[in-house]
C-alpha positions, 0 to 999 in steps of 0.5 A: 500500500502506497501511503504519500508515494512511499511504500510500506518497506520505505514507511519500515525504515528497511531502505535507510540504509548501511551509512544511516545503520552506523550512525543510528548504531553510534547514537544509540551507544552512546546515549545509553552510555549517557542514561547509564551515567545519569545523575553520575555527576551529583552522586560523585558530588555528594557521596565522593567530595561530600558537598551540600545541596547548594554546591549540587546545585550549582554544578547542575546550572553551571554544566548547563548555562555554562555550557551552553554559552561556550558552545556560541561560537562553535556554531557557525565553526560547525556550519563549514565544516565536514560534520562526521569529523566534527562529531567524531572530535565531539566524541573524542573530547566528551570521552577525554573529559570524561576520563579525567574523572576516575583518573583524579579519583584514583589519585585521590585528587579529585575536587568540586572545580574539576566536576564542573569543568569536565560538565562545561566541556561535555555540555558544549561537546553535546551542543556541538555534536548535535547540531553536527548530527541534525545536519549530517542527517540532513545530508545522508537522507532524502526528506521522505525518510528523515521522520523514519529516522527521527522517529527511531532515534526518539524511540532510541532516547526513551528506550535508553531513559527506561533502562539506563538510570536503573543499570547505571545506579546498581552499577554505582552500588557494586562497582563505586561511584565513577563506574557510569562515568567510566562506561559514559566515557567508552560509549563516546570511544564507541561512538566516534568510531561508529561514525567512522566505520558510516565510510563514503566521502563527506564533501568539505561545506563551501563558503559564498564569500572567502572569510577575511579573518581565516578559520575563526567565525566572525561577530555578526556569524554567532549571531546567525541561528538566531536571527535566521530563526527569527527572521523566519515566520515559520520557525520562530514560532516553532523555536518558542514554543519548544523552548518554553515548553522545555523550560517549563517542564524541566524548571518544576523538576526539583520541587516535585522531587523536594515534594515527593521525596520530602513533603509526601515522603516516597522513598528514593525507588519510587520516585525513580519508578515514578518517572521511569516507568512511564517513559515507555509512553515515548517508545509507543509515541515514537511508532505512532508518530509516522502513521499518524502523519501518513493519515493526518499530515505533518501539520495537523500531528505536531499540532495536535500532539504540540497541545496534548503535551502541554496538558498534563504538568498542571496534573501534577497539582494534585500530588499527595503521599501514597500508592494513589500519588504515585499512580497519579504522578505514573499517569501524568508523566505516561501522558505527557511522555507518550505526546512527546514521544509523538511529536518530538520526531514531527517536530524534528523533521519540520525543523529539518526540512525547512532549513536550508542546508547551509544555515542548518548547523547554526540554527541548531545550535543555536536552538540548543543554546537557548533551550539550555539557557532558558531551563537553567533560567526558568529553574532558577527562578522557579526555585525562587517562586517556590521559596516566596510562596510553596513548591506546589504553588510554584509547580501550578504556576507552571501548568498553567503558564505551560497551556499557552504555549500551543499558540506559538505553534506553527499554523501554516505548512510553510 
């Protein structure tokens, strides 16, 4: 049955072929090396240096905005350069960072700076590798089978998330506290050498104009993934919506944490159970996501899945202590995990297509940056809110501010 002039073989994925294997393959080692190792870093922190709350905190917000604001330049740094070798020195730097953790560690030198300095490095790397990736994707596949492909790495991602976190905390329990950093660290060396084996010549981007001031991006250029995306009446109402839906979300993430783990009193594991259970909603929202655009178009999914998504967190207002608490914190984050799972793949075709090659590294990049600010912002200043009035009040406001953003969704096919 042909569906839009594709067939069901190309609907399956089976014709992406051998390159998009490698680099499906090198995306999903290291993403469960990343799952493995989550929270690693505040673990080390708090069991290995013995530092408090504030310190914690400050090395999450440091990694993030920090990281973020390294990674300005290397957009544009990105854009005219071959993307696989890119993300290979990505992987290469994470892994080396990375590394420096369990080395001081056993030499009985490890400090609170060095933590920091190794989250910097590896949330600019992230950046980086990312919007080498999206445009690397861009250049290995024709635009019928880029949904095909994102809706597997959204499958991959949540696949990883159900199972890793588990993994990584009874690895940290029999092995030590730097096991997952160490494993983190090998599944980018697996990673890089992944995109590697993709094999096939990459063509070195060119130039329009032969830049004056050599390899180095100009001023105006750090600028350019942004004023691209705002300039575009299509993609700047795309990039706010998912910026402030995903600061949003995650600037409520400690206070239901300080709610559920002290007000309502759930011990450690279900609250862990709470929120990983129900990311087996993003691996049936991933599958959905193709026949659902097949029957009902691009536009018409991402805008209908972009609304559903924002309708859970209020639900989170009416968490209490107990198994129905918990059953209710399960539901609300199946819903709104299972509606991610659905859009996140149309959205991230949407954004593909509609960028130009040449521009398509920049934007991402500067996409990412600014999702990483506005969460670092918006969590702290939550954390305030919370403070003035009560977490609860403040994890209200945030669902209701949240049902908004479905009006910044594009309206228009482009």
């Amino acid at each position: 049955m042909a569906v839009g002039g594709e067939t069901d073989d190309r609907l399956s994925g089976a014709s992406l072929g051998v390159p998009f294997r490698w680099l499906w393959g090198a995306y999903t080692t290291s993403l469960f090396g990343t799952w493995l190792a989550f929270d690693s870093f505040p673990l080390i922190a708090v069991l290995v240096l013995h530092v408090g709350p504030a310190q914690v905190s400050l090395l999450a917000a440091a990694g993030l905005a920090v990281g973020a604001v390294v990674a300005v330049p290397l957009g544009p740094w990105v854009e005219f350069r071959r993307k696989r070798q890119v993300m290979v020195a990505m992987d290469l730097v994470r892994c080396g960072a990375l590394l420096t953790v369990p080395a001081a560690y056993a030499l009985g030198a490890l400090s609170f700076g060095q933590l920091v300095m190794v989250a910097v490095i590896v949330a600019a790397a992230d950046i980086t590798f990312t919007a080498a990736g999206g445009a690397c994707l861009k250049g290995l596949l024709p635009p019928s089978q880029l949904l095909v492909a994102n809706a597997r790495f959204e499958s991959t991602m949540w696949t990883a998330s159900v199972v890793g976190p588990p993994l990584g905390g009874a690895a940290v329990g029999l092995l030590g506290p730097v096991t997952t950093v160490v494993a983190n660290a090998v599944s980018f060396l697996l990673s890089a050498a992944g995109i590697r084996a993709m094999g096939g010549q990459e063509p070195r981007p060119v130039r329009e104009k032969a830049r004056a001031g050599g390899g180095r991006p100009r001023a105006g250029e750090l600028v350019d993934g942004w004023r691209f995306i705002l300039a575009d009446p299509v993609l700047r109402p795309l990039f706010l919506n998912t910026v402030l839906v995903s600061g949003l979300i995650m600037a409520t993430a400690p206070l239901v944490a300080v709610l559920m783990l002290g007000r309502f009193g759930f011990a450690p594991w279900q609250y862990a159970l709470a929120f990983s259970v129900p990311c087996v909603g993003g691996l049936v929202g991933s599958r959905l996501s193709r026949p659902l655009v097949a029957r009902y178009g691009q536009r018409g999914v991402m805008l209908t899945a972009g609304t559903l998504r924002v309708c859970w967190p209020v639900g989170m207002v009416f968490v209490h202590g107990g198994t129905t608490g918990l059953v209710l914190v399960m539901g609300v984050q199946f819903g709104l995990i299972t509606s991610m799972g659905v859009f996140n793949p149309v959205y991230a075709t949407y954004r593909l297509q509609h960028t130009p090659a040449d521009r398509l590294a920049r934007t991402l990049s500067a996409w990412s940056v600014s999702s990483k600010l506005t969460v670092a912002a918006l969590t702290a200043l939550w954390g305030l809110l919370a403070a003035l009035t009560t977490p609860l009040t403040a994890v209200g406001a945030a669902g209701v501010l949240i049902l908004a953003t479905p009006l910044l969704l594009p309206r228009t096919e482009g």
